[in-house]
C-alpha positions in Angstrom: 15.7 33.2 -23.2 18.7 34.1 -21.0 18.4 34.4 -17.7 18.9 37.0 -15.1 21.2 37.0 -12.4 18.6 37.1 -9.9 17.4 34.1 -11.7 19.8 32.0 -12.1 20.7 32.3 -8.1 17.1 31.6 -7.7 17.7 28.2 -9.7 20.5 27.3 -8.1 19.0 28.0 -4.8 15.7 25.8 -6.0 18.0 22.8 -7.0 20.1 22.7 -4.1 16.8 22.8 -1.7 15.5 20.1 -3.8 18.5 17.8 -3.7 18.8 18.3 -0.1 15.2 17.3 0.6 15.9 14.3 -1.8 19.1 13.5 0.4 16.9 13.6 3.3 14.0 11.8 2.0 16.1 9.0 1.1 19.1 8.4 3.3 16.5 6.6 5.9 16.1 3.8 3.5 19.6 3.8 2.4 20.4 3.6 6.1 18.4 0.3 6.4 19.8 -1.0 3.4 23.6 -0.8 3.7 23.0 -1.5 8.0 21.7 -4.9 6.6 24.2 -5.8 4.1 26.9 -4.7 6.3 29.1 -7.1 8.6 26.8 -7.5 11.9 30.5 -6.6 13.6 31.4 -3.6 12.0 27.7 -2.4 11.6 27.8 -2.1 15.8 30.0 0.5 15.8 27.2 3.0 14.4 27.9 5.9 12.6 26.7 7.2 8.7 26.2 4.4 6.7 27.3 5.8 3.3 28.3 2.8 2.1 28.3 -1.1 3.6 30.6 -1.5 5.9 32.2 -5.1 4.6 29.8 -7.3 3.2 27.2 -9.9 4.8 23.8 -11.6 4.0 23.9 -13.8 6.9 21.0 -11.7 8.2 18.8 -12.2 5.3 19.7 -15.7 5.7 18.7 -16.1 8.8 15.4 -14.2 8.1 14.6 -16.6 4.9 14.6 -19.4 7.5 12.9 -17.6 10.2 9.5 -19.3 11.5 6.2 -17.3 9.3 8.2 -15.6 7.1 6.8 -17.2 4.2 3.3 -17.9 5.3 3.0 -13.6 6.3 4.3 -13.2 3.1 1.8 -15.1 1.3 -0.8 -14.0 3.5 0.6 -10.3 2.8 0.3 -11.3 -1.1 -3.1 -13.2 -1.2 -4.5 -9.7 0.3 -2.9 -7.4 -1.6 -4.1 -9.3 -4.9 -7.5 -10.2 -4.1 -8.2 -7.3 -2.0 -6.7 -4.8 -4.3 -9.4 -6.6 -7.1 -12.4 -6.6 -4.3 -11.7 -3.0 -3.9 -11.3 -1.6 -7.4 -14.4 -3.7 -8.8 -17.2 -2.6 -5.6 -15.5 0.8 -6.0 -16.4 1.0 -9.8 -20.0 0.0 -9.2 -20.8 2.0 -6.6 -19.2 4.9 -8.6 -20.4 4.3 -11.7 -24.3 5.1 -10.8 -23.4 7.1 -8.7 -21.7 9.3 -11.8 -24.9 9.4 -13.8 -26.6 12.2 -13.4 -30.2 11.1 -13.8 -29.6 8.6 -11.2 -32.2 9.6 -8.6 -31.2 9.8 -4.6 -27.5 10.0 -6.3 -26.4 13.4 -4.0 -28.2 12.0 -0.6 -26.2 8.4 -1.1 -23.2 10.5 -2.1 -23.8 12.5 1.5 -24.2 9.4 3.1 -20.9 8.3 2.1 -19.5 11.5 2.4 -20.2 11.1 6.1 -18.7 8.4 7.1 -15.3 10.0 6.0 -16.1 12.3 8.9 -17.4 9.8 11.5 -17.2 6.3 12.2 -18.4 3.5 14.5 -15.0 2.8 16.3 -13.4 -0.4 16.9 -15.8 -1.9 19.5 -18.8 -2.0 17.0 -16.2 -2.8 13.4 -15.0 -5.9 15.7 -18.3 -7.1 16.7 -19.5 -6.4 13.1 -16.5 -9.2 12.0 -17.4 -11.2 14.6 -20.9 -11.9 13.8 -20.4 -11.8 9.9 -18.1 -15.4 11.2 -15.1 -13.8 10.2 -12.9 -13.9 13.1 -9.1 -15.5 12.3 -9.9 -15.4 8.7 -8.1 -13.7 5.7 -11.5 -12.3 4.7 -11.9 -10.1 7.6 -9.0 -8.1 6.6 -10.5 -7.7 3.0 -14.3 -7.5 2.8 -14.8 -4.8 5.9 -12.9 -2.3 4.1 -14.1 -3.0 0.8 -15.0 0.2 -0.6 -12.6 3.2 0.6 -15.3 6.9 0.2 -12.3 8.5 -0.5 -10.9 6.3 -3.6 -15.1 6.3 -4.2 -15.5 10.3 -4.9 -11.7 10.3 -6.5 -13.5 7.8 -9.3 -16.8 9.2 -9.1 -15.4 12.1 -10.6 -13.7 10.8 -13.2 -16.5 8.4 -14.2 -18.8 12.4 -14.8 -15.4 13.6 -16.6 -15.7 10.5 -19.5 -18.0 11.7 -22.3 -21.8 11.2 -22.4 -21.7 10.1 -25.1 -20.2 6.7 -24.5 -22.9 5.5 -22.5 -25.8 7.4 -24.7 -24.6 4.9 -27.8 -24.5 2.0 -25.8 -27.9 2.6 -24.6 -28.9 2.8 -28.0 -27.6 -0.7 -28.8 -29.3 -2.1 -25.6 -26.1 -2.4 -23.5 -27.3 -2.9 -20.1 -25.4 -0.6 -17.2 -23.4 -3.7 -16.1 -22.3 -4.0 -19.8 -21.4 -0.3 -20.5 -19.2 -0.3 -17.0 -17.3 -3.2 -17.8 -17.3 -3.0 -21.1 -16.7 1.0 -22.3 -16.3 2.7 -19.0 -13.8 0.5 -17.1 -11.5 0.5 -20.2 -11.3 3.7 -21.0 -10.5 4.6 -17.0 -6.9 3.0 -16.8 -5.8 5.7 -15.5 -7.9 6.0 -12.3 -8.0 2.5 -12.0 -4.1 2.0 -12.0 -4.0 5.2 -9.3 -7.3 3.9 -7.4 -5.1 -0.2 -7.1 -1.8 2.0 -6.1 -3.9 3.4 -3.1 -5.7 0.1 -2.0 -2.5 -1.9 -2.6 -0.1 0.3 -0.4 -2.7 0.6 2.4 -3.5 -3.5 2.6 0.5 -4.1 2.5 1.3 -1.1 5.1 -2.0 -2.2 7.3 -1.1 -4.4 10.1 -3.9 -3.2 13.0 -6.8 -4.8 11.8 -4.8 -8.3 11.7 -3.4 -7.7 14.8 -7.3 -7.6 15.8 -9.0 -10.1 14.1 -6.1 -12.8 12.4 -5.3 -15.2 16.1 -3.0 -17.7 14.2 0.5 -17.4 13.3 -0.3 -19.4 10.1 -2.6 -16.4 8.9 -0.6 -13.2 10.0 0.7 -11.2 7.5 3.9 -9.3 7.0 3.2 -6.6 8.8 2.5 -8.2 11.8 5.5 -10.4 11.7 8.2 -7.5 11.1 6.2 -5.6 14.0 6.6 -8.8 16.0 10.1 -8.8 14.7 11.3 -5.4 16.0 9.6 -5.6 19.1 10.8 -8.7 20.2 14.4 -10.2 20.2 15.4 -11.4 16.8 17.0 -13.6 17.1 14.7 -15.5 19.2 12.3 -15.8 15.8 14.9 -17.4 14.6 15.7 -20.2 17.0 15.7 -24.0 15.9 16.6 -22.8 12.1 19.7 -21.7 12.3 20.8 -21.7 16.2 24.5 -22.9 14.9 24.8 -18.7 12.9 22.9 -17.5 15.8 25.0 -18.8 18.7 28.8 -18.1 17.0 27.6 -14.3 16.8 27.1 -13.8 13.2 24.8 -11.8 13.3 23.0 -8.8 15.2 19.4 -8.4 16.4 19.5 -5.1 14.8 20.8 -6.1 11.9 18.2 -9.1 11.4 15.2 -6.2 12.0 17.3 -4.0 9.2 16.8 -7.1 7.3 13.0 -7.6 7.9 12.5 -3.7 7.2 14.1 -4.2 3.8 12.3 -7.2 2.8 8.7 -5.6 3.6 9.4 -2.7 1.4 11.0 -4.5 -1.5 7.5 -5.3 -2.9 6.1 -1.6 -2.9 9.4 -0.3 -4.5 9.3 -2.6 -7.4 5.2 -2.3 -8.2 5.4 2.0 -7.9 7.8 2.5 -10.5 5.4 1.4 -13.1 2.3 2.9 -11.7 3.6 6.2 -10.6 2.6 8.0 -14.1 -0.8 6.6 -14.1 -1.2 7.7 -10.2 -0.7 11.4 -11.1 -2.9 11.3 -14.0 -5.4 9.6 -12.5 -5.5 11.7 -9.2 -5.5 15.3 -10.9 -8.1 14.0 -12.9 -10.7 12.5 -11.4 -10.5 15.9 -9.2 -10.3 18.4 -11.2 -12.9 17.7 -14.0 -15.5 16.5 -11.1 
């Protein structure tokens, strides 16, 4: 079909708002990126960073042999794996029942946890539940408090109730038990929640950095987060004294330019792991809310 004239400027007008959001979305992270390839030098003088301005990885350098980097990023890793896996299978078995409709007490537990999206106990009474569970300065108290999120809950709640019936009515006639049909039928059958469900845990425990800042007292056991926040509100360079003093003292590099750096390297693992999740996130999302 052809389209009008009113149309067409409509289009236009559509696109161009579009690509100018785009622009604006992303120039921020290009910003960062070409600021920490640049040459430390040149990249003082300020301005629009279209493009590098000459060419440099001394800063990355220097951050590779700053003192943590590689224990927060393992730290960072070992909770975004295991946590992620913690979340997604408590999630599933607190949603699965919960999904069933003959489950008795299932809409008061549901209002229970419903309620605690609206209210909390604070931070005085989460710390002093850490502390007594012994948890204090250990990975686990970043990962088990926050096990289940009621938000990522009701999101696969409601997909669980969109499945058919009958998938679990013919397992129950060949004696599956409910731990059986969930890990068995239901679980593999939900890859689309599931992938969406791990894309929200896994982006909250890499972006969360105030509970370790709370409970994690060793340098050895901080996590990313917590060392690029250390990194950006502190001098730089000083992180990276007694590695590479010799780079440090000749002025190779910038304090901004290492933080540029540190920015960069915390977000190179979202922006690798999205890609392949983002079609299963929509799915997932629209889904579980919609046929609830």
């Amino acid at each position: 079909m052809r389209m009008s004239t009113g149309e067409r400027i409509g289009q236009f007008s559509l696109n161009v708002g579009v690509l100018l959001l785009s622009i604006v979305t992303l120039y921020p992270f290009w910003y960062v990126l070409m600021y920490s390839l640049s040459d430390p030098k040149l990249a003082m003088g300020g301005g629009l960073f279209i493009w590098m301005k000459g060419f440099s990885l001394t800063s990355y350098e220097l951050l590779l042999h700053s003192k943590g980097i590689f224990h927060a990023y393992g730290n960072s890793i070992f909770r975004l794996v295991v946590g992620t896996a913690i979340n997604i299978v408590f999630t599933a078995m607190l949603a699965y029942p919960l999904s069933i409709r003959r489950f008795v007490g299932r809409n008061f537990i549901t209002l229970l946890i419903f309620f605690t999206m609206l209210f909390s106990g604070g931070m005085i009474p989460s710390y002093l539940v850490v502390k007594e569970l012994g948890l204090i300065d250990s990975i686990w108290s970043l990962i088990i408090p926050g096990a289940i999120s009621a938000w990522n809950l009701i999101i696969m709640k409601n997909y669980f109730q969109s499945l058919p019936v009958e998938l679990e009515e013919s397992a129950n006639i060949d004696g599956a038990t409910p731990m059986r049909i969930l890990f068995s039928i239901v679980l593999p059958v939900s890859g689309p929640v599931i992938a969406a469900i791990a894309l929200f845990y896994g982006v909250a425990h890499w972006n969360s950095y105030f509970d370790a800042i709370l409970y994690i007292n060793s340098d050895a056991k901080q996590v990313l987060q917590v060392f690029l926040r250390t990194m950006l509100q502190s001098s730089s360079l000083q992180q990276v004294q007694g590695t590479d003093n010799f780079a440090a003292s000749i002025g190779l590099v910038t304090e901004e330019s290492v933080k540029m750096a540190t920015v960069v390297a915390s977000v190179i693992p979202m922006l690798i792991v999205y890609p392949f999740l983002q079609k299963y996130y929509v799915k997932g999302v629209m889904v579980g809310s919609i046929k609830g």
